[in-house]
C-alpha positions in Angstrom: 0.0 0.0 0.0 1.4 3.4 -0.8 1.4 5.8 1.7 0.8 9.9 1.1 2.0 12.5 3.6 -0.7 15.0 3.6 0.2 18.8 4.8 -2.4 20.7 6.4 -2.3 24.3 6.9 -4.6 25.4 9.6 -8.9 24.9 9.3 -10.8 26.8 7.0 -10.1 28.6 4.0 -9.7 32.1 5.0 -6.6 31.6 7.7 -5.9 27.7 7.5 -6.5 24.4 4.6 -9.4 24.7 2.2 -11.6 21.7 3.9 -13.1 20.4 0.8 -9.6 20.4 -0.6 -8.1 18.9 2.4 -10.9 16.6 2.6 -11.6 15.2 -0.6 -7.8 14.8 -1.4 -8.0 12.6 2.2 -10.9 10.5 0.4 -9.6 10.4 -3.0 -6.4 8.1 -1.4 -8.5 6.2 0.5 -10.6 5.5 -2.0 -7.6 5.0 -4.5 -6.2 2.0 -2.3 -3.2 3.9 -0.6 -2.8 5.3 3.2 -1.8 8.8 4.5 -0.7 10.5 7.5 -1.5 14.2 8.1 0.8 16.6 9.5 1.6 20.1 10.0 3.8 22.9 11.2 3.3 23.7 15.2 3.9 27.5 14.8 1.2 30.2 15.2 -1.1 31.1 12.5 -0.6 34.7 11.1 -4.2 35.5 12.3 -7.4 34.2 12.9 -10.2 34.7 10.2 -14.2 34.9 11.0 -15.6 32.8 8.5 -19.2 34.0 9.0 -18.2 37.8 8.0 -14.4 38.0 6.8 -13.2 40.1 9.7 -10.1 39.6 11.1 -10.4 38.1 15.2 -8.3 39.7 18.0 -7.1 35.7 19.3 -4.6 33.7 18.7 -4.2 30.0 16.9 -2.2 27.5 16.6 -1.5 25.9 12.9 -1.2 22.0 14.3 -4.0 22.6 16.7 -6.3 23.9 14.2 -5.4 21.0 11.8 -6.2 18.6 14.2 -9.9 19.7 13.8 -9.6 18.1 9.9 -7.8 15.1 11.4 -9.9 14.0 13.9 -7.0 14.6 16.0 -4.8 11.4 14.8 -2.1 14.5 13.1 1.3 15.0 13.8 4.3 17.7 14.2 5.8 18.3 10.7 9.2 18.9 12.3 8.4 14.7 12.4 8.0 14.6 9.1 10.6 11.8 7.1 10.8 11.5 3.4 12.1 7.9 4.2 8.6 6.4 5.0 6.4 8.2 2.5 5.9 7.5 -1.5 4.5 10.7 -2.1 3.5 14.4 0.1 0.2 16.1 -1.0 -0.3 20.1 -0.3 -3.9 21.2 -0.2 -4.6 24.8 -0.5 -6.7 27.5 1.3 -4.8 30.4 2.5 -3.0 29.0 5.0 -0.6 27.9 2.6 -0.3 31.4 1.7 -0.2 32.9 5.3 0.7 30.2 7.8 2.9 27.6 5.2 4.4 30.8 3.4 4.3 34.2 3.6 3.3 34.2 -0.5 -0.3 36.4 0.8 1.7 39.5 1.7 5.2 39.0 0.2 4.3 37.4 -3.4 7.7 36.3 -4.9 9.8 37.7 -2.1 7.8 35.2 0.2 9.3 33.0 2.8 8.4 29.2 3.1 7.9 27.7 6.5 11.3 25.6 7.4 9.3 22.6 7.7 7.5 22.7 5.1 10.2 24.0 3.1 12.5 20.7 4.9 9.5 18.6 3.5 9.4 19.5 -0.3 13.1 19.2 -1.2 13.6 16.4 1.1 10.7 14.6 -1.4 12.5 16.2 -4.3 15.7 15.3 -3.0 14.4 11.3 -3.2 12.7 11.4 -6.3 9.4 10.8 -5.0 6.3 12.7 -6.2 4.9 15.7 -4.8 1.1 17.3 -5.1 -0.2 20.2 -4.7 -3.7 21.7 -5.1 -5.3 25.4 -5.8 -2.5 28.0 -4.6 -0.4 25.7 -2.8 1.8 25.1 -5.8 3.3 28.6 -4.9 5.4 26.2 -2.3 6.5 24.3 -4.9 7.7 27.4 -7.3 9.5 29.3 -4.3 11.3 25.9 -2.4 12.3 24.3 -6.2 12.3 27.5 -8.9 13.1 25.6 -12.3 9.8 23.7 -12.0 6.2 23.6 -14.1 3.2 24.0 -11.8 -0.5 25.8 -12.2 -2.9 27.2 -10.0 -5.4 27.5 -12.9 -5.6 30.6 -14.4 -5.3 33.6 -12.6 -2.9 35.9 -14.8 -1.5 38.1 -11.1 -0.8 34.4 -9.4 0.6 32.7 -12.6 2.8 35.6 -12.9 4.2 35.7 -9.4 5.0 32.2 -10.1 7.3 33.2 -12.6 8.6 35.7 -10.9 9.9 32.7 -8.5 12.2 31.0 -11.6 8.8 28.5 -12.3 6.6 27.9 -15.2 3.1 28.4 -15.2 0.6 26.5 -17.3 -2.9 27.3 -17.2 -5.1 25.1 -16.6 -9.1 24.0 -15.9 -11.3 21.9 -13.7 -10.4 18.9 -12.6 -6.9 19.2 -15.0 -3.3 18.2 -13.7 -0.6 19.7 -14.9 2.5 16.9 -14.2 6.4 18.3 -14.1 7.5 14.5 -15.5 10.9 15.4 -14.8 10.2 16.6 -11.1 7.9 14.4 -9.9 4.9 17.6 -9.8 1.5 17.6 -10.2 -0.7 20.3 -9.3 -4.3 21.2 -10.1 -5.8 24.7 -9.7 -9.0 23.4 -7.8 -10.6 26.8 -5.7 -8.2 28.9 -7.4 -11.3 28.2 -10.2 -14.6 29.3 -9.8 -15.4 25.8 -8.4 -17.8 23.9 -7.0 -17.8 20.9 -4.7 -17.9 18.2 -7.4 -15.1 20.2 -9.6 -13.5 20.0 -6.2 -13.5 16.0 -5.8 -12.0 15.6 -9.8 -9.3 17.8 -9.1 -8.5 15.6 -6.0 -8.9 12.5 -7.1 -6.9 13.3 -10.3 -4.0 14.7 -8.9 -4.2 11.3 -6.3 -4.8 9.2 -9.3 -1.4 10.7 -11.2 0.7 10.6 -8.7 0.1 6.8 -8.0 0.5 5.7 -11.6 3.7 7.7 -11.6 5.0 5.6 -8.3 6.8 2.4 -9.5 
């Protein structure tokens, strides 16, 4: 059975993981006869979103915490995290991988990536194995690795900044996968679309489904 390593940002799309993405992309392995674990970064998240009006809260969260809500708890540090036991790391989006994962929401291609998570891609890089990444989290992949092809769809200000990193951008629709053969890539633009729920689950289950038939 082929095991994913699944990165989660936070909960909720405003400050932490797009659910659906994080959610569906947990199924679509499941469903695809492989296993994951889920971890992510115990830092704080940059801020705390109200998801009922947008308004930024005066508290404080915690990235791994929050996570632990999509988990059902079973989630661990990333700092953990070893290349050596996983066939393949998966990246949802929501802008937590923007805000909490990177600091690509305020900085664009001056952004910083979280060590971890940084640790995580090129260690995966590093060992050949493939790496995923849905709906903006492909900025990760652009700023860690430059020289790279990735999409988040086809927002011309996004696909740009991508650039900007050393990447390439191809656009791209619903439920498409754009795969960097040579680096082991495959991203889909998911949310970063005007989406819905179903357009959601194609996304995830084909990026799941092309990075297993690229695992020999």
């Amino acid at each position: 059975m082929k095991k994913f390593a699944v990165v989660l940002s936070g909960s909720g799309v405003y400050d932490g993981a797009e659910i659906h993405e994080a959610t569906l992309s947990l199924y679509a392995i499941a469903k695809q006869g492989a296993s994951y674990d889920i971890f992510a970064p115990d830092v704080e998240q940059h801020h705390v979103i109200n998801h009922l009006n947008g308004e930024e809260m005066s508290e404080k969260r915690n990235v791994l915490v929050e996570a632990a809500r999509i988990a059902r708890g079973n989630i661990k540090s990333l700092d953990k995290f070893d290349p050596a036991d996983y066939d393949a790391l998966l990246l949802p989006g929501g802008f937590g991988a923007a805000k909490n994962l990177s600091s690509f929401a305020f900085d664009g291609p001056d952004c910083k990536v979280q060590v971890d998570v940084e640790n995580a891609v090129k260690g995966m890089h590093a060992a050949g194995k493939p790496i995923a990444a849905l709906c903006i989290a492909p900025v990760l992949l652009a700023k860690v690795l430059g020289d790279v092809k990735v999409t988040i769809g086809q927002d011309k200000g996004t696909a740009e900044a991508v650039q900007a990193m050393g990447a390439n951008h191809g656009d791209t629709d619903h439920g498409e996968v754009l795969i960097d053969s040579e680096n082991k890539l495959f991203t889909t633009p998911c949310y970063m679309l005007d989406a819905n729920i179903v357009q959601i689950a194609d996304g995830a289950e084909n990026v799941v489904r092309a990075v297993l038939k690229s695992i020999v």
